[in-house]
Structure formats: C-alpha cells, structure tokens
N, CA, C and O atoms as a DFTB+ gen file, in Angstrom:
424 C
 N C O
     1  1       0.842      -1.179       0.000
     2  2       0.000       0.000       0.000
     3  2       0.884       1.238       0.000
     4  3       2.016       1.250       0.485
     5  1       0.299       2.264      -0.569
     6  2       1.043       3.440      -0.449
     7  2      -0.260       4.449      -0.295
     8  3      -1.332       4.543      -0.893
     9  1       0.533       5.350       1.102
    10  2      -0.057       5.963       1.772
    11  2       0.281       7.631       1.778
    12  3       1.208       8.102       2.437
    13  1      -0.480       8.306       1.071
    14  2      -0.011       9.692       1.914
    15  2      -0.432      10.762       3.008
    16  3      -1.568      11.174       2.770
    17  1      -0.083      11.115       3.699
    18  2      -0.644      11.691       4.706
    19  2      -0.522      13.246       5.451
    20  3       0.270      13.885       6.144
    21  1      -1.568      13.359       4.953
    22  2      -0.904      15.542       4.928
    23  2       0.196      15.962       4.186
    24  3       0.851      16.952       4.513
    25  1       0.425      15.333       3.289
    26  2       1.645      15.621       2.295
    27  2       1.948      17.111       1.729
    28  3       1.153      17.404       0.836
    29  1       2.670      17.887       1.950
    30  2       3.022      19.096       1.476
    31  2       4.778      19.352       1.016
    32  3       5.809      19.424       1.686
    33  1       4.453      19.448      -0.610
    34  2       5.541      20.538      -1.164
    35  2       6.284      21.034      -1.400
    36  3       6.311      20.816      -2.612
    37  1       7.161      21.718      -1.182
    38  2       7.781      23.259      -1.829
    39  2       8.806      23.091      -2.082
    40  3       9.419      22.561      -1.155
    41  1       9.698      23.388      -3.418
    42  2      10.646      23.295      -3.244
    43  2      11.647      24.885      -2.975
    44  3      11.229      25.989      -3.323
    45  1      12.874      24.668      -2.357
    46  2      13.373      25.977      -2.230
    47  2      13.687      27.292      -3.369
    48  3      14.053      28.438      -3.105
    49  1      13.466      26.811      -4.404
    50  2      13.422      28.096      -5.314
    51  2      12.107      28.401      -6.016
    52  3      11.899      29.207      -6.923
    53  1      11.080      27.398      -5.262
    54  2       9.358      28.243      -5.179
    55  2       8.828      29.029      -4.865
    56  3       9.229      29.490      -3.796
    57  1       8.211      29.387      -5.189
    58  2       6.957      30.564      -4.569
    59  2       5.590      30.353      -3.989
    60  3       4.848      31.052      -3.298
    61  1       5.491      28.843      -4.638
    62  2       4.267      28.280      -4.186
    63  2       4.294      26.853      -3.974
    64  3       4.988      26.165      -4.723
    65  1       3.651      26.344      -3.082
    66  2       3.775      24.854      -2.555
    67  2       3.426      23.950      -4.001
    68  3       2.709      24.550      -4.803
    69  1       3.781      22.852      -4.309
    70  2       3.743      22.345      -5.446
    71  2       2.609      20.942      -5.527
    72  3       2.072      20.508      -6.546
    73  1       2.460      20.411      -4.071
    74  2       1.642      19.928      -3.251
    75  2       1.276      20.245      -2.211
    76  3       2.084      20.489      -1.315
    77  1      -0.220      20.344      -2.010
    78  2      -0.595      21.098      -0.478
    79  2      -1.647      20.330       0.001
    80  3      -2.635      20.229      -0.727
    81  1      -1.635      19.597       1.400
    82  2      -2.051      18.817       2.529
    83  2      -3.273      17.638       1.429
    84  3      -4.493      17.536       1.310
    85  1      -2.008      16.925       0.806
    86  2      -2.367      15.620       0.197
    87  2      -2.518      14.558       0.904
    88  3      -1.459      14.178       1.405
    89  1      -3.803      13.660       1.241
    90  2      -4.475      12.643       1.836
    91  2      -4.506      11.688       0.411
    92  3      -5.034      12.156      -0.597
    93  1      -3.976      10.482       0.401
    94  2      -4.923       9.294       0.173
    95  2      -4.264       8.020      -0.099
    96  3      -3.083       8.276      -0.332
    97  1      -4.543       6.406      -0.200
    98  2      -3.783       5.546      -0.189
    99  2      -4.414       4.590      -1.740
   100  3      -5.488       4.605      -2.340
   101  1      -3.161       3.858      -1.926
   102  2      -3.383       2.977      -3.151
   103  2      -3.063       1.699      -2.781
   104  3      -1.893       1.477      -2.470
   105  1      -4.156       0.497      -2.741
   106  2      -3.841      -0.728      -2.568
   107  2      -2.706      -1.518      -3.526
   108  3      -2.174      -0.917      -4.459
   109  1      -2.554      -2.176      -3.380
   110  2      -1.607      -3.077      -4.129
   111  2      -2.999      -3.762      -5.162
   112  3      -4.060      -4.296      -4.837
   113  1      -2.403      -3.451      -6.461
   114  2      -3.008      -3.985      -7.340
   115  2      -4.241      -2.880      -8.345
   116  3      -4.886      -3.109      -9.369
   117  1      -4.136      -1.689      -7.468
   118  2      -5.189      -0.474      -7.875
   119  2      -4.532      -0.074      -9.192
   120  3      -3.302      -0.082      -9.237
   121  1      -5.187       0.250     -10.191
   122  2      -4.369       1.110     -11.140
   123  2      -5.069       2.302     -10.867
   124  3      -6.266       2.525     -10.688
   125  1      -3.501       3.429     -10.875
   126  2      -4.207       4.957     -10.644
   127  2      -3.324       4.908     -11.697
   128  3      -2.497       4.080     -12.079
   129  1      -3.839       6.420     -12.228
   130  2      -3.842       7.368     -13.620
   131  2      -3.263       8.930     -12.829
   132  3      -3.922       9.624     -12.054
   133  1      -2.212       9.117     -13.189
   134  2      -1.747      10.617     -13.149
   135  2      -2.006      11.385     -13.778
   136  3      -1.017      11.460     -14.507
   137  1      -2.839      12.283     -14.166
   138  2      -2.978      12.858     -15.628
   139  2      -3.003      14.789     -15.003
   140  3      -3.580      15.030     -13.943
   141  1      -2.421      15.795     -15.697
   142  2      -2.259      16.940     -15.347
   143  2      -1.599      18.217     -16.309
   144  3      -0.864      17.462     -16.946
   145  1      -1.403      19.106     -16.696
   146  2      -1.497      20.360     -16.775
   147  2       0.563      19.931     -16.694
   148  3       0.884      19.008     -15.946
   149  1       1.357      20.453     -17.252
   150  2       2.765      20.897     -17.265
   151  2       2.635      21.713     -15.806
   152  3       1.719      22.368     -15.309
   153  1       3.949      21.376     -15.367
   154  2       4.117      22.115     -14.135
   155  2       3.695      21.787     -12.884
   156  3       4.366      22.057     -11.888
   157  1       1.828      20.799     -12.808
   158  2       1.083      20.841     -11.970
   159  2       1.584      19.868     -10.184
   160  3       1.232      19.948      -9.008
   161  1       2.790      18.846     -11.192
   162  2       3.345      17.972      -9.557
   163  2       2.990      16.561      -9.894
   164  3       2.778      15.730      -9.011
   165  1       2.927      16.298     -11.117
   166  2       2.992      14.787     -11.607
   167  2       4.134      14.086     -10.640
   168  3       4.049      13.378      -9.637
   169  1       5.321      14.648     -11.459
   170  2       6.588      13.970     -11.282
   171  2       6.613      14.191     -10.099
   172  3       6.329      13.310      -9.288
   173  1       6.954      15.406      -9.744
   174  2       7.152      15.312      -8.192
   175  2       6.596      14.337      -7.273
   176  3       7.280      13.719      -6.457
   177  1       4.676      14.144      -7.496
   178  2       4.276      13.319      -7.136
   179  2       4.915      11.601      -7.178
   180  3       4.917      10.853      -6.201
   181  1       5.353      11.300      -8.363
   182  2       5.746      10.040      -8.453
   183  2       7.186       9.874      -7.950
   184  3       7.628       8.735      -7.801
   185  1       8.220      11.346      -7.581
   186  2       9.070      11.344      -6.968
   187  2       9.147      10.915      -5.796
   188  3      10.087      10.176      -5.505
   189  1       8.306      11.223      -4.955
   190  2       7.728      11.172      -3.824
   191  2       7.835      10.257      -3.059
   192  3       8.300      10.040      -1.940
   193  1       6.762       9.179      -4.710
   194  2       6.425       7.722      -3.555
   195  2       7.952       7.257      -3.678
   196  3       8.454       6.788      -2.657
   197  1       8.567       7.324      -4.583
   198  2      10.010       6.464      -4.769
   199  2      11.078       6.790      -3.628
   200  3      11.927       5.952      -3.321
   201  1      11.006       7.978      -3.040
   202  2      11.850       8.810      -2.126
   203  2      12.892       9.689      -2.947
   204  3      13.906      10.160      -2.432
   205  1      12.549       9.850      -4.217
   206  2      13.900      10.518      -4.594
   207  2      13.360      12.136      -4.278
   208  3      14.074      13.067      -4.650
   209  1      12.296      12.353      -3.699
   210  2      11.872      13.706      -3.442
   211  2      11.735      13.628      -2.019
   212  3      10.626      13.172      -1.740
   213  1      12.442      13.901      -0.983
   214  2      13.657      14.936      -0.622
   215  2      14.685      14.834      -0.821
   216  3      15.491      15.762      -0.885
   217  1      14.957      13.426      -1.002
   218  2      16.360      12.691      -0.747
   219  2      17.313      13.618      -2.043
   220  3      18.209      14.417      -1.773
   221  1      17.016      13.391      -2.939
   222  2      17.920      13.724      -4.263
   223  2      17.482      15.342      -4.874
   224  3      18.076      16.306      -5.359
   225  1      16.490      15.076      -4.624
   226  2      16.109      16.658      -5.681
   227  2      15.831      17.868      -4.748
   228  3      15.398      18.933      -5.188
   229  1      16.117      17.636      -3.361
   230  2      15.929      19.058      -2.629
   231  2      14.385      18.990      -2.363
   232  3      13.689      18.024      -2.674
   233  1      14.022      19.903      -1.872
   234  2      12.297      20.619      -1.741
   235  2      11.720      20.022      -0.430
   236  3      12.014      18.831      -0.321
   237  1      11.085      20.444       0.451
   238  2      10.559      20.727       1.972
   239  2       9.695      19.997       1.869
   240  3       8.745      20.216       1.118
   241  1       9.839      18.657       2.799
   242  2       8.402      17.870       2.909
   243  2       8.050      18.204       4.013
   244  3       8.786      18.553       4.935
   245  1       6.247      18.080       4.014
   246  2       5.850      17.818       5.664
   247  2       4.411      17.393       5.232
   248  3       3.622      17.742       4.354
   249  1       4.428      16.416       6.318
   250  2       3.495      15.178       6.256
   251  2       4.217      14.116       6.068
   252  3       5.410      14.409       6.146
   253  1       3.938      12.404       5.740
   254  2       4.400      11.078       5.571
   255  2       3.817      10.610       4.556
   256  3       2.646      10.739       4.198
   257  1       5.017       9.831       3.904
   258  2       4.491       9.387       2.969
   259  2       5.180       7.686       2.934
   260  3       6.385       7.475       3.072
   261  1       4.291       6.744       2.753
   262  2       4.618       5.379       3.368
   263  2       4.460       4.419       2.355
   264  3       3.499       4.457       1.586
   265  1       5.469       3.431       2.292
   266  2       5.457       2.406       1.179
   267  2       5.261       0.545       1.818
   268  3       6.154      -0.210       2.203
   269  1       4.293       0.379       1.750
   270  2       3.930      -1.163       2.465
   271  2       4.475      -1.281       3.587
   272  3       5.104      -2.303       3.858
   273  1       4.280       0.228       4.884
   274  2       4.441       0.501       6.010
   275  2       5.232       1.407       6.234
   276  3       4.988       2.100       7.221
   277  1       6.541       1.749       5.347
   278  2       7.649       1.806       5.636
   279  2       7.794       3.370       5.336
   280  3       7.239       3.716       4.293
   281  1       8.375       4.278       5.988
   282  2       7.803       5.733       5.640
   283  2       8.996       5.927       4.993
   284  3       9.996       5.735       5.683
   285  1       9.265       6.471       3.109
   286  2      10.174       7.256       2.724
   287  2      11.180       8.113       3.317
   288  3      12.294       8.111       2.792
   289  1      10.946       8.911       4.416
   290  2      11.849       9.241       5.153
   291  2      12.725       8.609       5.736
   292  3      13.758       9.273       5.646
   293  1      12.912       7.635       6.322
   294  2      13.343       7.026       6.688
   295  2      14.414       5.905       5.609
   296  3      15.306       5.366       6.265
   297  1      14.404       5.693       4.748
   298  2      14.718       5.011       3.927
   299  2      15.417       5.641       2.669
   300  3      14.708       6.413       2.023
   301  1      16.404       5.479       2.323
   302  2      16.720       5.808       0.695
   303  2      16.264       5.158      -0.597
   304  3      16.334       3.935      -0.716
   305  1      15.772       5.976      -1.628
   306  2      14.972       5.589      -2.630
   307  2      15.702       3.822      -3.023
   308  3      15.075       2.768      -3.127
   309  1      17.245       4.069      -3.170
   310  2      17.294       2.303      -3.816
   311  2      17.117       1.040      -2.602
   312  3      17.015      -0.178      -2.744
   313  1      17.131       1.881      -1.395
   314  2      16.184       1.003      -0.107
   315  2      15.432       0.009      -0.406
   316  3      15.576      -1.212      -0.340
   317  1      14.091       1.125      -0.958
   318  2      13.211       0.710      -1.580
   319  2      13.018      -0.162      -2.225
   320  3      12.557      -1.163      -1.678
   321  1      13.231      -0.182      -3.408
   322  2      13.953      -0.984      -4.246
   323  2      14.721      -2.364      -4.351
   324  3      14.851      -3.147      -5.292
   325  1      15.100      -2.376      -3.284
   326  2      16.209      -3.267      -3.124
   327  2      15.364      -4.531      -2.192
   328  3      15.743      -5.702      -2.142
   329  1      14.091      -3.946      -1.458
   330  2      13.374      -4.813      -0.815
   331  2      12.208      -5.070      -1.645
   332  3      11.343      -5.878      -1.309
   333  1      12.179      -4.587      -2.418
   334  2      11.027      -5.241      -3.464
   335  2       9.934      -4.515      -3.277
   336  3       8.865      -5.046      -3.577
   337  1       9.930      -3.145      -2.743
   338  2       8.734      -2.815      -2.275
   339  2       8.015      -1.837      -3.333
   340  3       6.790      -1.721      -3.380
   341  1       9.034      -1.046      -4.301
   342  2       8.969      -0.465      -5.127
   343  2      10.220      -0.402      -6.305
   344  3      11.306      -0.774      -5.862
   345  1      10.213      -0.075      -7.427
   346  2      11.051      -0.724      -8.661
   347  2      10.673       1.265      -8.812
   348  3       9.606       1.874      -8.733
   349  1      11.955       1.701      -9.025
   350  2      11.931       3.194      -9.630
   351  2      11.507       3.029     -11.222
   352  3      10.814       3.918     -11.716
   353  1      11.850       2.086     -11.896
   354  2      11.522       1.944     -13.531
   355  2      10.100       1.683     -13.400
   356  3       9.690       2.244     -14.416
   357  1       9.128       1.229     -12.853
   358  2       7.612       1.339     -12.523
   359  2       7.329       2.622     -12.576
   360  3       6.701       2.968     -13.576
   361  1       7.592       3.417     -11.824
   362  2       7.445       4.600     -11.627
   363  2       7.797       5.730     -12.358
   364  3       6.942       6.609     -12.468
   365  1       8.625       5.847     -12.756
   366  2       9.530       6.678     -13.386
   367  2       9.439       6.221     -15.093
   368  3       9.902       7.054     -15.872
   369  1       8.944       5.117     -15.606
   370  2       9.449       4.431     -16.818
   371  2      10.713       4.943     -17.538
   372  3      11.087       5.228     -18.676
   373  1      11.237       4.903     -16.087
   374  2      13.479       4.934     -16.872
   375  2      13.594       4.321     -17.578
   376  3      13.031       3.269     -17.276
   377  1      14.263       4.250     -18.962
   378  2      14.732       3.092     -19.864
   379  2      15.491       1.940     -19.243
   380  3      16.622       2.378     -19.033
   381  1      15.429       0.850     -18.900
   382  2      15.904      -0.242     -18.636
   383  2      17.440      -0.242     -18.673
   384  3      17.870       0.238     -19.722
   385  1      18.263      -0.602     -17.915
   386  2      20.113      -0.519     -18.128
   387  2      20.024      -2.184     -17.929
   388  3      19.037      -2.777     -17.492
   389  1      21.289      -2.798     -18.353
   390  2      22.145      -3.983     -18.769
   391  2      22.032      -4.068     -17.471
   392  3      21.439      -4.927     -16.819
   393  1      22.887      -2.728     -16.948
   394  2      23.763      -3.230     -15.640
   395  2      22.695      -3.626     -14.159
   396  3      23.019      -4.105     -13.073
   397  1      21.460      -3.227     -14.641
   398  2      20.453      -3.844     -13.156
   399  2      20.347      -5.336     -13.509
   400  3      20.555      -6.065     -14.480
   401  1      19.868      -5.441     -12.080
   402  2      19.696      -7.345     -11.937
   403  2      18.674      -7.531     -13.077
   404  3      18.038      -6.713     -13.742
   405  1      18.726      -8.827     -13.080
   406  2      17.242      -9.217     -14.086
   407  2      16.098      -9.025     -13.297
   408  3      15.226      -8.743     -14.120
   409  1      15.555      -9.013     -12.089
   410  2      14.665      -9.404     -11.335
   411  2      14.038      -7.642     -11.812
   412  3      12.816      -7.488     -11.794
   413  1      14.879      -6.509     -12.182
   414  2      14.662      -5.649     -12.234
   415  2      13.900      -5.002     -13.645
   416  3      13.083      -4.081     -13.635
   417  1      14.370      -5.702     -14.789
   418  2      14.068      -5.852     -15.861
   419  2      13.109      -6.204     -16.360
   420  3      12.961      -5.848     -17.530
   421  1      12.043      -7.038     -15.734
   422  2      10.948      -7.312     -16.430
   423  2       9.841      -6.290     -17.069
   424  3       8.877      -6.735     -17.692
C-alpha cells in the first residue's frame, strides 16, 4: 500500500507549494492514472512515492508518505527498491540498463 498523509511541497526556489495537505492511499493492485497540466506535480508526485523527493532533488516535505508501512523518510529511494517494495523503472518508466539485476528488468 502506499499511503499519503498531509503531504506538502515546496521546493526551495518556489513561490508556491507544489503539493498542499495531500491525503490518500493505493492498494496493491489499484491502477491509478496521473494525468495533469505541465508544471502541476505529476513527477514530483511520483518522486515522492520512490523517495527521490527529498532525498535527491531538494524541496521541503511535511506530512508522511509510506510504502507497504515503511515511511520514505526514513529510507533511501534504492532502499526501496532493493526490498522489493517499489522498482523506480515502474514509476519513473526509466529506460531499462544492462547493468540492473534481471529481477529488475521485467
């Protein structure tokens, strides 16, 4: 499951929060649809669940945001990853590299 909880925003060369006090969770197996406007916090959003948003790209969280318990904060995005809990190429649709495991590749 992935959970968010009062989720807010900003990054430091904003003016305006980019997400503001975001509630809601996705079961395992739900298909959600991102769909939005340039600019509106897609990516960021999908940054998010992966952890590469605070961890890598800067910008002020507040609220939790949780991956099959486990709160992003706490964890580094290839964490993640590495326990099977989330695959950044799901998310992100990165082009596939040689150099990841196969388990990663499908």
């Amino acid at each position: 499951m992935i959970k968010f909880s009062n989720v807010s925003l900003i990054y430091p060369t904003s003016t305006k929060t980019i997400l503001e006090d975001l509630s809601f969770s996705i079961v395992e197996g739900e298909l959600v649809l991102v769909i939005g406007s340039t600019g509106t916090g897609k990516t960021s959003l999908l940054q998010l669940i992966n952890g590469l948003v605070p961890h890598h790209t800067g910008g002020i969280l507040a609220g939790d945001i949780t991956v099959d318990g486990i709160s992003t904060k706490l964890v580094r995005p290839g964490e993640l990853a590495l326990l099977g809990k989330i695959q950044l190429k799901d998310l992100l649709l990165t082009p596939l590299k040689k150099s990841w495991p196969l388990e990663w590749r499908r």
